[in-house]
C-alpha positions in Angstrom: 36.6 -31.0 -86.6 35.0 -30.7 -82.9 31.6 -31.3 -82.7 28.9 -28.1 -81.8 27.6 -28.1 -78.5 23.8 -27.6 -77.8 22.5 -26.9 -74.7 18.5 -28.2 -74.3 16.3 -26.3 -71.4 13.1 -28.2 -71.6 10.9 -29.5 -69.0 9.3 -32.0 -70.2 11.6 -35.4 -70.2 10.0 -36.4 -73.5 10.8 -33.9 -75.6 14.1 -33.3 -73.3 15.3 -37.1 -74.6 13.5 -37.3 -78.1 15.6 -34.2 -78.7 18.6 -35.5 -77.4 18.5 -38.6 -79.8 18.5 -36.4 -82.6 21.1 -34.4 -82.3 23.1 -36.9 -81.1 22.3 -39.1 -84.2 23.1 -35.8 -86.3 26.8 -35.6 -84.3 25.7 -33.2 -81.9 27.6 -32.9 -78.7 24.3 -32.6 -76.0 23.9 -31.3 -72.6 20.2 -30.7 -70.7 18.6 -28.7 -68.4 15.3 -29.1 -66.8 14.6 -25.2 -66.4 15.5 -21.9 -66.5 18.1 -21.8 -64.2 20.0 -25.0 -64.4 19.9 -23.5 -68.4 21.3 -20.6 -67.1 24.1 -21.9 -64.9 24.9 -24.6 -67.8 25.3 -21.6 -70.2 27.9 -19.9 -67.8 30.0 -23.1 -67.1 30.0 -24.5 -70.5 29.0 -21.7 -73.5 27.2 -24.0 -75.6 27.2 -23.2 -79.4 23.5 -23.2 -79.5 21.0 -23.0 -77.1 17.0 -24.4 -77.9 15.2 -23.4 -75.5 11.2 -24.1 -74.6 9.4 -20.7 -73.8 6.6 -22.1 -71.8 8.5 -23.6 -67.9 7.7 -23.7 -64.4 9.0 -20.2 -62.6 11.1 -18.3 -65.2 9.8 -18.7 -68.8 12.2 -19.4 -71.6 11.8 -15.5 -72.4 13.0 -14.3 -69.2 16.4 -16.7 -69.8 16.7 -15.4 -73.5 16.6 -11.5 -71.9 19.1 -12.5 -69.2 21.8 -14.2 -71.8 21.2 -11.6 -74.1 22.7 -9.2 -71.3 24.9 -11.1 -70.3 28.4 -10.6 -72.4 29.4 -14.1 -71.7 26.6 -15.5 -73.1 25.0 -12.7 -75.4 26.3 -14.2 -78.6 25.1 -17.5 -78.1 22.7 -18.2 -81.1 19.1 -19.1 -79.1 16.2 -21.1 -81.2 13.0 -20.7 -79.1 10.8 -23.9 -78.8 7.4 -23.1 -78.6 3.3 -24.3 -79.2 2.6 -20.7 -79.1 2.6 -19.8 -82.9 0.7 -16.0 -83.1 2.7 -13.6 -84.8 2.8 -11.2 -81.5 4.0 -14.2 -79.4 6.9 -14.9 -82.3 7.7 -10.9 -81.7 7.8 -11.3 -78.6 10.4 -14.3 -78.5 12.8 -12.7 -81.0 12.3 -9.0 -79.2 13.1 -11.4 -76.0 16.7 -12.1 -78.0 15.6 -15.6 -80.0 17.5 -15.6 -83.2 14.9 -18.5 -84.6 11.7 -19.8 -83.7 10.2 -23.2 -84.2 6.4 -24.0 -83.4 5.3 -27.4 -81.8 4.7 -30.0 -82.5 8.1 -30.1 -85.5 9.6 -32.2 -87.5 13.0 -33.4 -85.9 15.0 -33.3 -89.1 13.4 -29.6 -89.6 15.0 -28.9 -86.5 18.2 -30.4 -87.2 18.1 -28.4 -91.0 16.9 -24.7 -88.5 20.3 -25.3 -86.4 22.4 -26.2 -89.1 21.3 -23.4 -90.7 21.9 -20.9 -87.8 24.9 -22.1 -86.9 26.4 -21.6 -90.3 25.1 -18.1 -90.2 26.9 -17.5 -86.1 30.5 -19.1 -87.9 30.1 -16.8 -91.2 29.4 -14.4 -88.3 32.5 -14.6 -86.5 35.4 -13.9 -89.0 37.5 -11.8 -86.6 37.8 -8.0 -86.7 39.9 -5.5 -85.1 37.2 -2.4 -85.6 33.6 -1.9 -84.2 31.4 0.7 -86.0 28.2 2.1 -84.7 27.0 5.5 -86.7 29.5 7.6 -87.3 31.5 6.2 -84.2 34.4 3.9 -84.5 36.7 1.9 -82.0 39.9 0.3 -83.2 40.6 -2.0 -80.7 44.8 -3.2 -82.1 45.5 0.4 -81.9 43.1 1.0 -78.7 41.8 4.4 -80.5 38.3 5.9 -80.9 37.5 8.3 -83.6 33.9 9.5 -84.6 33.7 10.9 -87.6 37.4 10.0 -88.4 38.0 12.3 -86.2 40.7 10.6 -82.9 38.9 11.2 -79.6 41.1 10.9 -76.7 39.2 8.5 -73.8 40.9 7.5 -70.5 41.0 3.5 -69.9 37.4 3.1 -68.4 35.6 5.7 -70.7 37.5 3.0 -73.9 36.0 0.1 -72.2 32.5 1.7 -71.7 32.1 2.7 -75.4 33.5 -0.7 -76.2 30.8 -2.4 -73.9 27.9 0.0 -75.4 28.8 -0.6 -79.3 29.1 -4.3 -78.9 25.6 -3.8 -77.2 23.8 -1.2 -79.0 20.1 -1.1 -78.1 19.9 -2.6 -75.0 19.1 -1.1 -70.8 21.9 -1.8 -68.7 21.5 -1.0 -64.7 24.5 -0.1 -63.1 25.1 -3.3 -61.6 24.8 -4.7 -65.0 27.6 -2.1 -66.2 29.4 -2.5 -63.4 30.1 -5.8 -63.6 30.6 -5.9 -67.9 33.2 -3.0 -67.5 34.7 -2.8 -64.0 33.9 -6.7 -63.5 32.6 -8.7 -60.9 35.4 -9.2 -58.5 35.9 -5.1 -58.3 34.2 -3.4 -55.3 33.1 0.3 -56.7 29.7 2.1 -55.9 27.3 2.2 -58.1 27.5 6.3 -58.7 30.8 5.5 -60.1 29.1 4.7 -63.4 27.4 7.9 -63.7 30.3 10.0 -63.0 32.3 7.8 -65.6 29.5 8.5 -68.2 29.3 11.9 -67.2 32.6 12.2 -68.4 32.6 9.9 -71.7 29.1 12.6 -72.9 31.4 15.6 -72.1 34.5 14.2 -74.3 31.4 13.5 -76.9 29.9 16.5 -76.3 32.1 18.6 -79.6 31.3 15.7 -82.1 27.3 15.7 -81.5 26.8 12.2 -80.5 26.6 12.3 -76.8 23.0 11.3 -76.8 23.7 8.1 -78.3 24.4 7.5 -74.4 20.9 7.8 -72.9 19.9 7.8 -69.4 16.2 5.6 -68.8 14.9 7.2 -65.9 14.7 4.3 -63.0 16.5 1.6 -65.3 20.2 2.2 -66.4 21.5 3.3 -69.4 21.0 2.5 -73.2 23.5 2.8 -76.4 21.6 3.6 -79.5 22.7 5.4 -82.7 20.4 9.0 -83.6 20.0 9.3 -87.1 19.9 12.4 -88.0 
């Protein structure tokens, strides 16, 4: 069995290397970064398993990287436990509003740590038994069969209308900019304007239009666009 990769951004040397002696006595295959953005270019190359990651670093915080893996669909599954001496309930919001799936409080017991991550990453594994349907409301997307019904009911979408509503369920509560959608669903090597995603979700509301769920799709004046289920 291959060992699970975790990816420390921490500052500070100290903790940087007591960690690493840890996990690699616990069998942990270890990488580092020293901030935000070697975290975030180590996250790219190498898609840890796990990522601990201190909230409190010179230029972008730990919070900022969280938000910017999170929407990020190479990285936005990556389980992310938030080192942190900030331990008020609003900060602890903040961090898993931020996209932390865990949250441990300086200073902590190493083999606490060790128990937290085990823990999570039995949870992300449990997490990942393989399916061939995504479901959000009343909407479902069969991607073996590459067919979209809501309601049970087949809806009929051209190839980039599948791929938004793909892109939107797996990401359901979350403000994408154009760019951002533009390079999840066209990708990043494809030269398109960025009005090209409003026409396309022009489209996708008026085939959604008949079934009453269009406004899942919602526009947020001077950010993007957002995917979230209406109850009602």
């Amino acid at each position: 069995m291959s060992q699970s990769r975790i990816l420390i951004v921490e500052d500070e040397a100290a903790i940087r290397d007591m960690l690493k002696f840890t996990l690699t006595a616990s069998e942990y295959d270890v990488s580092e970064a020293s901030n935000a953005e070697e975290g975030w270019k180590s996250a790219l190359a190498d898609k840890p398993d796990l990522i601990l990651l201190d909230w409190m670093m010179p230029g972008t915080s730990g919070v900022a990287l969280a938000q910017r893996l999170r929407q990020n669909d190479q990285t936005s599954d990556i389980p992310i436990i938030m080192l942190t001496a900030r331990g008020e309930e609003e900060d602890q919001v903040q961090g898993f509003d931020a996209g932390a799936d865990d949250y441990v409080i300086k200073p902590f017991s190493p083999r606490a740590l060790v128990a937290r991550i085990q823990a999570l990453l039995r949870r992300q594994s449990s997490e990942k038994v393989q399916t061939d349907q995504i479901s959000a409301g009343n909407m479902r997307l069969d991607l073996e069969s590459h067919r979209f019904y809501v309601s049970d009911e087949e809806i009929k979408l051209g190839p980039t209308e599948f791929k938004l509503v793909h892109f939107f369920m797996s990401h359901p509560n979350r403000v994408f900019s154009r760019t951002q959608l533009l390079d999840h669903v066209w990708g990043v090597n494809v030269v398109v304007e960025e009005r090209t995603v409003d026409v396309h979700i022009r489209r996708l509301r008026k085939l959604l239009e008949p079934t009453n769920v269009a406004d899942y799709i919602q526009t947020i004046r001077g950010s993007g666009y957002r995917f979230s289920v209406i109850e009602g």
